[in-house]
Steps between C-alpha positions, in 0.01 A plus 500: 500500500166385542448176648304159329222382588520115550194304493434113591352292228463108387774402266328359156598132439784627261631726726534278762656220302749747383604610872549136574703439179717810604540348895614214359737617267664745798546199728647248234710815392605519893549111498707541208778774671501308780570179260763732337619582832537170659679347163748756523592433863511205439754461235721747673797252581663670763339773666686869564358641865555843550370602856368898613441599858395851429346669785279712293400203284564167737642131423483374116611249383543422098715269235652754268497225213081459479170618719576272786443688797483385905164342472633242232773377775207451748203644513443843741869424585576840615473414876747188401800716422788466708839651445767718600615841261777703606429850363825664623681413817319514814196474316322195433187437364357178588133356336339302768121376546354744236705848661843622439716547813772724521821391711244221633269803654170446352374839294140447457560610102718794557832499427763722318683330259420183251655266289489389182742165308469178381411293718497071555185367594374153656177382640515283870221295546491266835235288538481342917261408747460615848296247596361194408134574489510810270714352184736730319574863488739695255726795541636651230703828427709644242884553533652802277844560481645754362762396207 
């Protein structure tokens, strides 16, 4: 296979106008799946969480009904799941601070066996202040139970 030659040359005022055309219709074509996107999440009435803690594959979390996914319950929530999965007895999984723990022994990301259900999920947000001077702070996290 013989390799091509590539060479750098000045775009003619056509050419250029036409590249810009096409970059414009790729991002309103973007802006319109993510318009697409956001409709349907929106309209889904009542959302159907299923939860995986795969240790080949990690923590996801998605609505079975439409594309909602963990970052439409709060944005880079993964380190806000907390919850408790009993896999079989004596073995509990437990998603804490962005890791999965394992009988309450942290794993560091390697563990033997996963789950997978339905899940219910809802988002804790505190808002406090430790002192006077520095006005509020928020916690949040996200509670997900399995059904």
């Amino acid at each position: 296979m013989k390799a091509e030659k590539w060479t750098w040359r000045i775009l003619s005022e056509e050419e250029a106008e036409q590249a810009e055309q096409d970059r414009r219709r790729w991002e309103l074509e973007g802006l319109e799946g993510r318009a697409w996107r956001s409709l349907f999440v929106s309209r889904c009435l009542e959302h159907d969480w299923h939860l995986t803690i795969d240790p080949d594959d990690g923590v996801y979390l998605k609505c079975r009904k439409c594309p909602a996914w963990l970052d439409d319950v709060y944005p880079d929530g993964a380190d806000l799941l907390t919850g408790d999965f009993e896999v079989y007895s004596g073995y509990v999984l437990s998603l804490h601070t962005g890791g999965v723990k394992v009988n309450g022994q942290e794993t560091y990301g390697v563990f033997t066996y996963g789950w997978r259900g339905p899940v219910t999920v809802e988002l804790h947000v505190e808002k406090y202040t430790s002192m006077d001077w520095i006005g509020y702070e928020y916690d949040a996290w996200i509670e997900v139970e399995p059904r």
